[in-house]
KOLPATOR-344344 format. One line per 3 residues: number of its first residue (from 1); their letters; for each residue z negated, x, y of C-alpha. Coordinates in nm, 3 decimals. Layout:
% residues N
NUM	a	Z X Y ~ ...
//
This chain:
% residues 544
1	xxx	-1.658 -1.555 1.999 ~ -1.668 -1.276 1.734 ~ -1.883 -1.014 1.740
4	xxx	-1.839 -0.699 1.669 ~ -2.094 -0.616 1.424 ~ -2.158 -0.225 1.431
7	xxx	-2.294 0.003 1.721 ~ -2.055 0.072 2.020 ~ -1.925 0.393 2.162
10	xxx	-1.898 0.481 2.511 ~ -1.558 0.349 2.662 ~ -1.306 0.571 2.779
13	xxx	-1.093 0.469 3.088 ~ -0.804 0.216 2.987 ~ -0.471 0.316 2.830
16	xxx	-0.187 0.371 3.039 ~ 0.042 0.196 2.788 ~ 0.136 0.225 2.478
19	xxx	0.506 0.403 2.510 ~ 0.710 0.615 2.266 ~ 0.777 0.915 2.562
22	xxx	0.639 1.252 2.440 ~ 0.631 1.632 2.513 ~ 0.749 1.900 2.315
25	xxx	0.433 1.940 2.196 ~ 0.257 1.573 2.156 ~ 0.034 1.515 1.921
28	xxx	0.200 1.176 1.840 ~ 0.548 1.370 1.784 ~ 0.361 1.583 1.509
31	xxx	0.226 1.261 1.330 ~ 0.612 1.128 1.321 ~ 0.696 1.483 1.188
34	xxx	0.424 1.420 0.955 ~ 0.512 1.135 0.863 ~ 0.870 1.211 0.776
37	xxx	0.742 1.468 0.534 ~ 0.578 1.104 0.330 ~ 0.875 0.962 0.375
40	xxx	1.132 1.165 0.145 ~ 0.887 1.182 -0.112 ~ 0.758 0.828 -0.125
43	xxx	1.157 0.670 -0.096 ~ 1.274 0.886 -0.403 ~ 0.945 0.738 -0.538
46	xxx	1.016 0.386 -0.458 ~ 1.360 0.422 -0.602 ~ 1.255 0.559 -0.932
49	xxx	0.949 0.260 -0.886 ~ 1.278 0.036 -0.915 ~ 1.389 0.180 -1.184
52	xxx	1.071 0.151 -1.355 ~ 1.012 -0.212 -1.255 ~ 1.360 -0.313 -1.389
55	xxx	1.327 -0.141 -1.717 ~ 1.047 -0.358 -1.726 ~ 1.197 -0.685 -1.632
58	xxx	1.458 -0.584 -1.862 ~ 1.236 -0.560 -2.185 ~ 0.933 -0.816 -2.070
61	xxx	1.148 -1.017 -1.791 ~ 0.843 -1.286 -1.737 ~ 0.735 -1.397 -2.020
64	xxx	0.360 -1.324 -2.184 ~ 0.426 -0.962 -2.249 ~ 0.523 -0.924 -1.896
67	xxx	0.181 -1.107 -1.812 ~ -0.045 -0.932 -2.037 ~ 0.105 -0.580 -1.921
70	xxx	0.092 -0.660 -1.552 ~ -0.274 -0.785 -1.564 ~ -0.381 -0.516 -1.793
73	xxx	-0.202 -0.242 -1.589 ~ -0.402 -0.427 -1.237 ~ -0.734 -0.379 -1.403
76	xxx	-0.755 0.040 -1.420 ~ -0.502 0.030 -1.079 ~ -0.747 -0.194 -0.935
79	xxx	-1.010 0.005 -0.996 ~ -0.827 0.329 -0.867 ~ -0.722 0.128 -0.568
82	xxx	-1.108 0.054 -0.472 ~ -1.272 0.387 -0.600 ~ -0.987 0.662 -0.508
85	xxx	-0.800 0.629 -0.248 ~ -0.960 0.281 -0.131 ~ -1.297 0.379 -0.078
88	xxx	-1.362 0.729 -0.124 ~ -1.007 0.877 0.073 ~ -1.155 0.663 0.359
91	xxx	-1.524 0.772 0.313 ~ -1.438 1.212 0.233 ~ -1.155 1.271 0.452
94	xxx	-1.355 1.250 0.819 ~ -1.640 1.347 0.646 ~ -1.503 1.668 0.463
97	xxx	-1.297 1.711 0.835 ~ -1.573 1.711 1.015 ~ -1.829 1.963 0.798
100	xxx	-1.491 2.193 0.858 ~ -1.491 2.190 1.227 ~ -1.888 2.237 1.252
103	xxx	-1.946 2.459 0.970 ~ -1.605 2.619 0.847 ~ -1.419 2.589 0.561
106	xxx	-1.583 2.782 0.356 ~ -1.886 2.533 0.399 ~ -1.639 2.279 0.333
109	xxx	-1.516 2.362 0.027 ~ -1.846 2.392 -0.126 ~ -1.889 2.045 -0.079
112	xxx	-1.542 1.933 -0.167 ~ -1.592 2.123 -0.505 ~ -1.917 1.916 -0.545
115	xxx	-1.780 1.560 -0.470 ~ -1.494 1.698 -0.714 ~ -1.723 1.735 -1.023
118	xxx	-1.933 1.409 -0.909 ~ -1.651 1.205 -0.916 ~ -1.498 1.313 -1.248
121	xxx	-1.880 1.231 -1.447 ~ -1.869 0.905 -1.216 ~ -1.516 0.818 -1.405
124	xxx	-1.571 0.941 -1.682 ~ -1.894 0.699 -1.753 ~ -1.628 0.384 -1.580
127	xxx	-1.368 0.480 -1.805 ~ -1.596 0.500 -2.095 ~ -1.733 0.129 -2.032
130	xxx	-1.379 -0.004 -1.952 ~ -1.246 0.109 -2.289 ~ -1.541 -0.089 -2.426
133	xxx	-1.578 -0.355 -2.179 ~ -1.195 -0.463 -2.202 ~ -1.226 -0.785 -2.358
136	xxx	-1.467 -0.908 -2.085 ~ -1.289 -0.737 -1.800 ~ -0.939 -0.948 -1.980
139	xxx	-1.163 -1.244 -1.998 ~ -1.288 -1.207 -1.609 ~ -0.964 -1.124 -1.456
142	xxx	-0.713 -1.313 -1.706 ~ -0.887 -1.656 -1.843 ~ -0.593 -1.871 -1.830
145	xxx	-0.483 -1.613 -2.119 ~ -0.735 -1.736 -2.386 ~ -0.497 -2.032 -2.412
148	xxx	-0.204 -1.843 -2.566 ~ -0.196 -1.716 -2.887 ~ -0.175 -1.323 -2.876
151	xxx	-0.137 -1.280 -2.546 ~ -0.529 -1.212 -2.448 ~ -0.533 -1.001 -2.729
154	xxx	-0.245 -0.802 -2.635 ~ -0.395 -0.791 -2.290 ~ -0.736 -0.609 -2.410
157	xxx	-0.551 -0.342 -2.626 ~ -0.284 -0.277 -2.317 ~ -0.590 -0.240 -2.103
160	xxx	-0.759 0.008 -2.321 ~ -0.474 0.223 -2.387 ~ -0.400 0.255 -1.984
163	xxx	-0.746 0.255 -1.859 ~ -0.818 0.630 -1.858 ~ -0.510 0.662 -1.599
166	xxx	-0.814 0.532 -1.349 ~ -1.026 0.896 -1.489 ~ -0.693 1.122 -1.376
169	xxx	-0.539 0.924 -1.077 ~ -0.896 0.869 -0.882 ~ -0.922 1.268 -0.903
172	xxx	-0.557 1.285 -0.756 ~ -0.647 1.087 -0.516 ~ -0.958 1.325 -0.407
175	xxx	-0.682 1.597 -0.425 ~ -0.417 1.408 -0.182 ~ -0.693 1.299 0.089
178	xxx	-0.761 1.712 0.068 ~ -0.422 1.846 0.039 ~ -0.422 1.573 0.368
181	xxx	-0.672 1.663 0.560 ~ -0.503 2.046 0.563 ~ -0.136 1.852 0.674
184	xxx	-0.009 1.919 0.341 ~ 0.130 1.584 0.307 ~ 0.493 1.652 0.090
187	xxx	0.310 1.737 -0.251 ~ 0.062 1.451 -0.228 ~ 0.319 1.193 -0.132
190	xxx	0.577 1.365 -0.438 ~ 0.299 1.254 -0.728 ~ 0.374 0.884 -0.773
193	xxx	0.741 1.051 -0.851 ~ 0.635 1.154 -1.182 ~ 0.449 0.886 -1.290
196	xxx	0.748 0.678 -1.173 ~ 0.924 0.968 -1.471 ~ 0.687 0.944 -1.736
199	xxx	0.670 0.538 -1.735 ~ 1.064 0.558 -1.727 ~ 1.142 0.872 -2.030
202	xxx	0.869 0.672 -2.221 ~ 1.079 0.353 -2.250 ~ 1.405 0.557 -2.262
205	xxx	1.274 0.687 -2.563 ~ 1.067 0.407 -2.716 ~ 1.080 0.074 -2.619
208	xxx	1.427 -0.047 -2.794 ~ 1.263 0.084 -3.106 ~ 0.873 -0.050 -3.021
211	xxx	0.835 -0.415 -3.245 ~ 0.624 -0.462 -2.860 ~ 0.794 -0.294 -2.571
214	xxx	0.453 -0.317 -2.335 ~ 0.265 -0.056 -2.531 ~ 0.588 0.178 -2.468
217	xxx	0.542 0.110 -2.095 ~ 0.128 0.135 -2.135 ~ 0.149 0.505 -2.298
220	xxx	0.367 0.601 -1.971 ~ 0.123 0.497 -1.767 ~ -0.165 0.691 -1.908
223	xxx	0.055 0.996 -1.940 ~ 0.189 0.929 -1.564 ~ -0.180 0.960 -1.463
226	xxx	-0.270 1.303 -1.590 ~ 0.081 1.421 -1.408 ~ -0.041 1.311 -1.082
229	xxx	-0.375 1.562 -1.097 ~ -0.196 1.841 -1.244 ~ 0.059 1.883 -0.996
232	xxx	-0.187 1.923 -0.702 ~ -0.442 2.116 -0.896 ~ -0.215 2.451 -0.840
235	xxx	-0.180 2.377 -0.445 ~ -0.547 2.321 -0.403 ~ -0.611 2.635 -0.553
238	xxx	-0.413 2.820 -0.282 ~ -0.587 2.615 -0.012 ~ -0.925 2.729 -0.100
241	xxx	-1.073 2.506 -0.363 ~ -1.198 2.728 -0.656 ~ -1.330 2.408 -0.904
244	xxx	-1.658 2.600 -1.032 ~ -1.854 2.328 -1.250 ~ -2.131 2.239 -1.039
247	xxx	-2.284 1.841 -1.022 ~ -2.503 1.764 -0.716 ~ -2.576 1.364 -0.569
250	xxx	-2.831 1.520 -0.329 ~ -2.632 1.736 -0.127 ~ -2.660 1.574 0.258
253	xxx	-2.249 1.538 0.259 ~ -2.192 1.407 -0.056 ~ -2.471 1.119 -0.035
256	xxx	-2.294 1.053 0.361 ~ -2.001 1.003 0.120 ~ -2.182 0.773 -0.111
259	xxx	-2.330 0.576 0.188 ~ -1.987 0.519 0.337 ~ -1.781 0.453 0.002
262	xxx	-2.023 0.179 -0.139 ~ -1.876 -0.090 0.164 ~ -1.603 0.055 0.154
265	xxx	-1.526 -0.031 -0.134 ~ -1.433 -0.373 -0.103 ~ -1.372 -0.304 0.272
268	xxx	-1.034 -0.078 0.220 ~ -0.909 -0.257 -0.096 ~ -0.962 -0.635 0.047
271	xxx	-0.561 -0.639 -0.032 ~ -0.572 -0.538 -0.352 ~ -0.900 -0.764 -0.384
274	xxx	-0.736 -1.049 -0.283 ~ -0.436 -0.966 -0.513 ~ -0.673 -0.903 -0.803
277	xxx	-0.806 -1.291 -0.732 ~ -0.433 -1.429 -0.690 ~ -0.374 -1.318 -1.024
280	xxx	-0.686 -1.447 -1.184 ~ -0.582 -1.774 -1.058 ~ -0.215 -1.732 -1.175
283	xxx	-0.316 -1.664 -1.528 ~ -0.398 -2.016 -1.525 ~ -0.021 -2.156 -1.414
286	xxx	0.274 -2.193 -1.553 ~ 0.376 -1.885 -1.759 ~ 0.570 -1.606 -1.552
289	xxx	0.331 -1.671 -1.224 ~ 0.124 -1.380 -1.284 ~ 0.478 -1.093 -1.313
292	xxx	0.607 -1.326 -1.082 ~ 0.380 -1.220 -0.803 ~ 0.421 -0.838 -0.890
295	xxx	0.827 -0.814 -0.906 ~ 0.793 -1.001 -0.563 ~ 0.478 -0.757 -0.488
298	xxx	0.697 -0.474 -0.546 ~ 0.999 -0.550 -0.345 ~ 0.683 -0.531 -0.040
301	xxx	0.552 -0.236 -0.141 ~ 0.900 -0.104 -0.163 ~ 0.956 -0.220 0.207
304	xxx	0.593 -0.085 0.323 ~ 0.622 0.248 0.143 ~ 0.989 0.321 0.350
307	xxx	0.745 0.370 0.660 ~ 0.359 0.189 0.699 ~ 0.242 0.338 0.394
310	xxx	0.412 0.700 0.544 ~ 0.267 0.646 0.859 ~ -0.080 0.552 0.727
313	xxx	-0.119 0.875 0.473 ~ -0.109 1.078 0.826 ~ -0.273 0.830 1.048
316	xxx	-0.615 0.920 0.833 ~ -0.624 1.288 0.905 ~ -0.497 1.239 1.287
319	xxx	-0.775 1.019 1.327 ~ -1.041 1.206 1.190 ~ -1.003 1.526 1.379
322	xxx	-0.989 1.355 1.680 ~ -1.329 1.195 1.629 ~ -1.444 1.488 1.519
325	xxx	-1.369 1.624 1.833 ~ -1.490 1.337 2.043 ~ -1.130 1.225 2.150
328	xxx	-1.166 0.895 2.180 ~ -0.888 0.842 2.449 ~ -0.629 1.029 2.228
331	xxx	-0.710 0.816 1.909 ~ -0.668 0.519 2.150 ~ -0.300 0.681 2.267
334	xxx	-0.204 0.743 1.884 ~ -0.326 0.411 1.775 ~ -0.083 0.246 2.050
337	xxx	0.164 0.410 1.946 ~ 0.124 0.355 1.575 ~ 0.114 0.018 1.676
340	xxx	0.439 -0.058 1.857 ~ 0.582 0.230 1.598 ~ 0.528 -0.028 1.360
343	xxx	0.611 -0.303 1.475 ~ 1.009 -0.274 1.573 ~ 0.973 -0.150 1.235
346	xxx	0.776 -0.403 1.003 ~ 0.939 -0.729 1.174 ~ 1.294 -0.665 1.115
349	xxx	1.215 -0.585 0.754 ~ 1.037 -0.893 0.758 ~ 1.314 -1.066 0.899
352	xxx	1.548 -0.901 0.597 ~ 1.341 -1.015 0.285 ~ 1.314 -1.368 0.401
355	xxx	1.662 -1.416 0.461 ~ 1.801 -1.265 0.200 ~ 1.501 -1.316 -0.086
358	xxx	1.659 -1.451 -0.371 ~ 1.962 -1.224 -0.334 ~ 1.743 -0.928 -0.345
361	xxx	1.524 -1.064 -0.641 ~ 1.838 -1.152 -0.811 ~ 2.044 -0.847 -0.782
364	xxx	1.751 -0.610 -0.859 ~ 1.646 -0.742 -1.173 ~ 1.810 -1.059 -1.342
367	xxx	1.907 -0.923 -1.647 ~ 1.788 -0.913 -1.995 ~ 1.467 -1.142 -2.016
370	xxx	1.433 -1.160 -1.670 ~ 1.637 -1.492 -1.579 ~ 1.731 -1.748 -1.332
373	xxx	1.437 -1.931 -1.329 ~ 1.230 -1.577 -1.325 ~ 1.430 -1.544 -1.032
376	xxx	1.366 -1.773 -0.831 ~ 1.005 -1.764 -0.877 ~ 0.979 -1.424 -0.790
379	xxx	1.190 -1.513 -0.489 ~ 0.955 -1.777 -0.342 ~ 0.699 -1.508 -0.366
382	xxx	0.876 -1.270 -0.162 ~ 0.978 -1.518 0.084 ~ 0.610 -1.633 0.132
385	xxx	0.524 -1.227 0.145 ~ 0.763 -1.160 0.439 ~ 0.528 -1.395 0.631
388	xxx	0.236 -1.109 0.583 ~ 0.420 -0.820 0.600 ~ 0.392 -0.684 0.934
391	xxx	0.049 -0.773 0.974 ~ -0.001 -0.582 0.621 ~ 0.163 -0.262 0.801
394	xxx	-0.066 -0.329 1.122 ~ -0.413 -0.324 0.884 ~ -0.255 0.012 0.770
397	xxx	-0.243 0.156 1.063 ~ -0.592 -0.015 1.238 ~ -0.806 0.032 0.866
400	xxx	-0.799 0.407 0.930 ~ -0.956 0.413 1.277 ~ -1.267 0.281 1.130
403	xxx	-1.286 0.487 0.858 ~ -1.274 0.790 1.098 ~ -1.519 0.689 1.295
406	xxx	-1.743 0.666 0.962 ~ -1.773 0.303 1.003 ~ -1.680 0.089 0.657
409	xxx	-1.913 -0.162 0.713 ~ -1.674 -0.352 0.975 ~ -1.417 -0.362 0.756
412	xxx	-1.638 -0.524 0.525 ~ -1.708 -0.809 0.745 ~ -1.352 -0.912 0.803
415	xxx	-1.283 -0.850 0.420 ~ -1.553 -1.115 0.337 ~ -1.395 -1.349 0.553
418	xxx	-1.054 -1.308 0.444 ~ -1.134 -1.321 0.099 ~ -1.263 -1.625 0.150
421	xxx	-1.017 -1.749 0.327 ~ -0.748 -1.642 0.063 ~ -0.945 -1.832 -0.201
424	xxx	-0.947 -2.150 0.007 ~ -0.621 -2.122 0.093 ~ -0.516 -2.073 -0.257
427	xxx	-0.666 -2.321 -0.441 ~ -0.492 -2.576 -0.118 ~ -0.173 -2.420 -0.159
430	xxx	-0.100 -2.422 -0.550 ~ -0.110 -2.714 -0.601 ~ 0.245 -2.822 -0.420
433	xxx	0.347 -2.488 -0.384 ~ 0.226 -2.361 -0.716 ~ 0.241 -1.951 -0.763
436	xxx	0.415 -1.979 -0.430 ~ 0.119 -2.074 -0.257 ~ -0.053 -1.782 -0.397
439	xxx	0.165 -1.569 -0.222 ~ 0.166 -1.778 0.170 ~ -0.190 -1.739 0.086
442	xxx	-0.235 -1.398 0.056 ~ -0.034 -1.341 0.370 ~ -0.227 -1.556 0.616
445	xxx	-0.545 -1.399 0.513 ~ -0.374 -1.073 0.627 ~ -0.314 -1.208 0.933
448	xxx	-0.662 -1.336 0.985 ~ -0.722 -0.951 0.876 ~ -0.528 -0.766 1.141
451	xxx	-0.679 -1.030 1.401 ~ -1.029 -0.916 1.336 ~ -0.972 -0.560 1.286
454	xxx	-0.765 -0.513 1.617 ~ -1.034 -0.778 1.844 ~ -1.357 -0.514 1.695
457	xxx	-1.195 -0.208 1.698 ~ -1.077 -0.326 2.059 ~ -1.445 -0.372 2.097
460	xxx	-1.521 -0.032 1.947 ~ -1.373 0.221 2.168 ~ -1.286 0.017 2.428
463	xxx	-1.002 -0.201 2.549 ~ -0.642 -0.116 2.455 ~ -0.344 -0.199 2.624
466	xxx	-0.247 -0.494 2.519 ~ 0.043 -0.578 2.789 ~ 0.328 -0.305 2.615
469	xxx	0.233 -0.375 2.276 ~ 0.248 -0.766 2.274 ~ 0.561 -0.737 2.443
472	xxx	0.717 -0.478 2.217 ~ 0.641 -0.710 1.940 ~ 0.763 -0.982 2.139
475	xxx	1.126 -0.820 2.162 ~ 1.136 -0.719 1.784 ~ 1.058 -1.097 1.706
478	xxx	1.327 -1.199 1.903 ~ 1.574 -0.918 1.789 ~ 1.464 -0.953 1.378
481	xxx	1.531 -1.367 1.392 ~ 1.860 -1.323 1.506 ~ 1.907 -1.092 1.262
484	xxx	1.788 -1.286 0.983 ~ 1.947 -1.579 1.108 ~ 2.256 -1.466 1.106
487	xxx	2.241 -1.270 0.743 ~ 2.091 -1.611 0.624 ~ 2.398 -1.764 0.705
490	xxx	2.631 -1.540 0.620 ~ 2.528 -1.449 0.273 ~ 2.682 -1.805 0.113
493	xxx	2.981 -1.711 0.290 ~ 3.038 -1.401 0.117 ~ 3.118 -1.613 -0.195
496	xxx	3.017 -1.311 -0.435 ~ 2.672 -1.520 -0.599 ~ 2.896 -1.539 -0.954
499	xxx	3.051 -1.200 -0.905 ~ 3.040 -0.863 -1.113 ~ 2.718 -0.678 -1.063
502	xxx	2.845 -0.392 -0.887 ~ 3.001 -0.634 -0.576 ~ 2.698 -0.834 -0.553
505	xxx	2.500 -0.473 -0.498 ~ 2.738 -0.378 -0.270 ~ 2.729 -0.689 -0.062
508	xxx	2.366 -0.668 -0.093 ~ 2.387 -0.265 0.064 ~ 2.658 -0.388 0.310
511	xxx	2.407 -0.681 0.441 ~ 2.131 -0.460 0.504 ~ 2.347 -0.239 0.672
514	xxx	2.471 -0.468 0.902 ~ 2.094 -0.647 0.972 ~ 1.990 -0.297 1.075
517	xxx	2.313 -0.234 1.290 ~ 2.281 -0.617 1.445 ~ 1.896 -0.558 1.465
520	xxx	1.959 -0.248 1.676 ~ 2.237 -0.375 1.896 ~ 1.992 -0.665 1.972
523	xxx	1.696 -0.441 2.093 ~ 1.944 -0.265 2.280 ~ 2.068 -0.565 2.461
526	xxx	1.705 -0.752 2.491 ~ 1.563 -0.362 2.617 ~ 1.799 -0.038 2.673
529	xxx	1.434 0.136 2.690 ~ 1.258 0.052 2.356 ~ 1.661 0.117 2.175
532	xxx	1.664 0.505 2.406 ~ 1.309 0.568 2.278 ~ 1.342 0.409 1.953
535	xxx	1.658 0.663 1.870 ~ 1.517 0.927 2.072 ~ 1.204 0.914 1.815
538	xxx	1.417 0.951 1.491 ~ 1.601 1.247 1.665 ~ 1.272 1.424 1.841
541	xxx	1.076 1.388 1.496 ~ 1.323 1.617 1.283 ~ 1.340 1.864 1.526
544	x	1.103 2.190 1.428
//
């Protein structure tokens, strides 16, 4: 049996259930009205993220520009991943949360102002040594690239032209957890929107003139960085924050901080960890396995940001002032709710991209150098990602309960062992599966992930109802194979595979359409409850 390896908190009496029924006033109906304020933001920013990632499969398709620009571009978004918003969001929001409920805000924002100033010297030295350290970094992360001539070399000076994005985006990232932790969630989640605009007016203007189009896309990125602080500078200003110079590593908070964002960070980024290690071993096959993993990576992220990644920019701050307040039974009420939230959400969508992955790979970018047989890599990739993807959305929503409680060094443990597990699988799976295996990889490890993560938290603050959330995930499997059953099938008869671009997208729109429409006749059928509660949630949450 596992263990649970941190301290234990007192167990509150067991959940009633984890249902969708709230009051007028519920604290879970506020997180779905919080959440909706993500989700306008983040879709207009996954639609421009489209945009961006065609352009790109346009002008690199997946050849060894597209390669050297995608690994280049993971090393500084790696490192933003693990030191913003993977570790130190996790670590300063229930930290910063809590010093306001104890001591007040203006005590608060002294501190804030101080991990502020911290954190842009602590960049500015790792920005400083990636610029020089890019060759090694390339050579780490990239080896197989050594073996093609230019293409390590194109790597390194990609990599040093977009590395001090990590300087401007890991100090937006300080601004969105405390823009979050205030419920100001619509400005923080509108950021990735110009970045999204700066990558996409820099090729518009340069890259059909560039002799190489990556640098085009490399100077967007940096400038896309510096966008993402500035617009949040302004609303932190009204909120309180005041940015007086002022460095301090001693301050009791700030080294609390440092304690908790040192696990964390491998603890919160063991995704992007294990991402980081599936393209180290990609550089190494066949060329196009290394963009072939992101164009597939995106069409997830695409999916998750629609909703999980919504839900989990709210689920932080919920969480957090409920353990700061000792609530223990509430966090357990919001965290089965998240839960079977999720769920009739993430499995459908699951359903979707496997049945219909090399339409959607197809129709979204095959065009310019991206071609068939960039397709249909890409498309193996998504279907093996599909497999993972609710179990991604679940880590989302568990990953933050930790981190309120102050406790990174659990998700530490399971991180070890996945990572190790991805690894293993990997290097089992490539070889008949090739960059495919990679991906089926990746997604069993996050399965392994959510299985640990729910058994110890389960541990942590004491049993959860299990009973309504297995079976609400029960019916959505049911419902979502249907579904994708069906649009399997149906998608050959539509006979529109050699057609004009504009009916293939519109058969493509009209099948989602009717998977979510089938989807949600099925739920009604298999449980007139979950489908009353399920619309009754979309309704309730836009309501003021």
């Amino acid at each position: 049996m596992i263990e649970y390896p941190g301290p234990k908190v007192k167990r509150p009496p067991r959940d009633s259930g984890a249902h969708f029924t709230m009051g007028h006033d519920d604290p879970r109906r506020r997180l779905l009205r919080s959440a909706a304020a993500v989700t306008l933001p983040t879709l207009i920013s996954r639609v421009l993220g489209y945009v961006r990632d065609l352009l790109q499969a346009f002008f690199l398709g997946t050849g060894h520009a597209a390669d050297a620009f995608t690994v280049a571009f993971a090393i500084p978004n790696l490192f933003r991943r693990l030191t913003g918003e993977g570790a130190l969001t996790p670590a300063f929001i229930p930290t910063f949360t809590e010093l306001k409920h104890d001591k007040g805000r203006e005590e608060a924002w002294k501190f804030a102002n101080l991990v502020f100033w911290d954190l842009a010297l602590l960049m500015a030295v790792v920005t400083g040594v990636g610029l020089v350290g890019a060759p090694w970094l390339v050579k780490v992360i990239a080896f197989g690239f050594r073996d093609v001539q230019g293409k390590w070399d194109l790597t390194v000076v990609l990599t040093r032209i977009m590395f001090p994005y990590l300087f401007f985006v890991a100090l937006a990232a300080l601004a969105t957890g405390l823009l979050n932790s205030f419920r100001r969630f619509f400005v923080p989640a509108s950021t990735p929107i110009l970045f999204n605009a700066a990558v996409i007016t820099a090729v518009a203007l340069g890259a059909r003139r560039a002799t190489e189009p990556a640098l085009v896309f490399a100077a967007g990125v940096a400038a896309g960085g510096v966008l993402q602080l500035a617009l949040q500078l302004p609303f932190l200003r009204k909120e309180g924050m005041r940015f007086r110079p002022g460095i301090s590593f001693r301050h009791p908070a700030v080294r609390r901080v440092g304690r908790l964002m040192v696990p964390g960070i491998f603890g919160a980024g063991v995704y992007q960890v294990n991402f980081a290690l599936s393209r180290m071993i990609a550089s190494g096959l066949e060329k196009g396995s290394a963009s072939a993993l992101y164009y597939a990576s995106r069409i997830e992220e695409l999916t998750l940001g629609l909703f999980s990644i919504a839900l989990a920019a709210v689920l932080l701050p919920a969480f957090s002032e409920q353990a700061a307040s000792g609530d223990v039974e509430e966090m357990k009420k919001t965290l089965g709710f998240s839960l079977k939230l999720t769920s009739a959400v993430a499995i459908p969508a699951a359903a979707g991209l496997a049945a219909l992955n090399a339409p959607i790979i197809r129709i979204l970018f095959e065009r310019g150098r991206f071609d068939a047989e960039s397709t249909a890599m890409s498309a193996v990739c998504l279907l093996f990602f599909a497999i993972g993807l609710p179990f991604v959305s679940g880590v989302k929503v568990l990953a933050p309960a930790f981190f309120s409680l102050k406790d990174t060094r659990t998700p530490v443990v399971a991180g070890v062992i996945v990572m190790a597990v991805n690894i293993a699988g990997a290097l089992l799976l490539m070889g008949r599966l090739r960059v495919g295996g990679l991906a089926l990889a990746l997604s069993l490890s996050q399965i392994l992930n959510f299985a640990l993560l729910f058994v110890w938290l389960d541990k942590r603050i004491g049993p959860l109802n299990k009973g309504p959330l297995v079976a609400a995930a029960g019916r959505s499997l049911a419902a979502a194979a249907l579904m994708g059953g069906a649009l399997k099938l149906a998608w050959p008869a539509l006979g529109i595979e050699r057609a004009a671009f504009p009916l293939q997208a519109a058969g493509l729109a009209g099948a989602i359409v009717a998977g979510i429409l089938l989807y949600a006749g099925l739920v009604r059928l298999f449980s007139p409850r979950d489908f009353a509660n399920l619309t009754g949630l979309v309704w309730r949450s836009r309501l003021k």
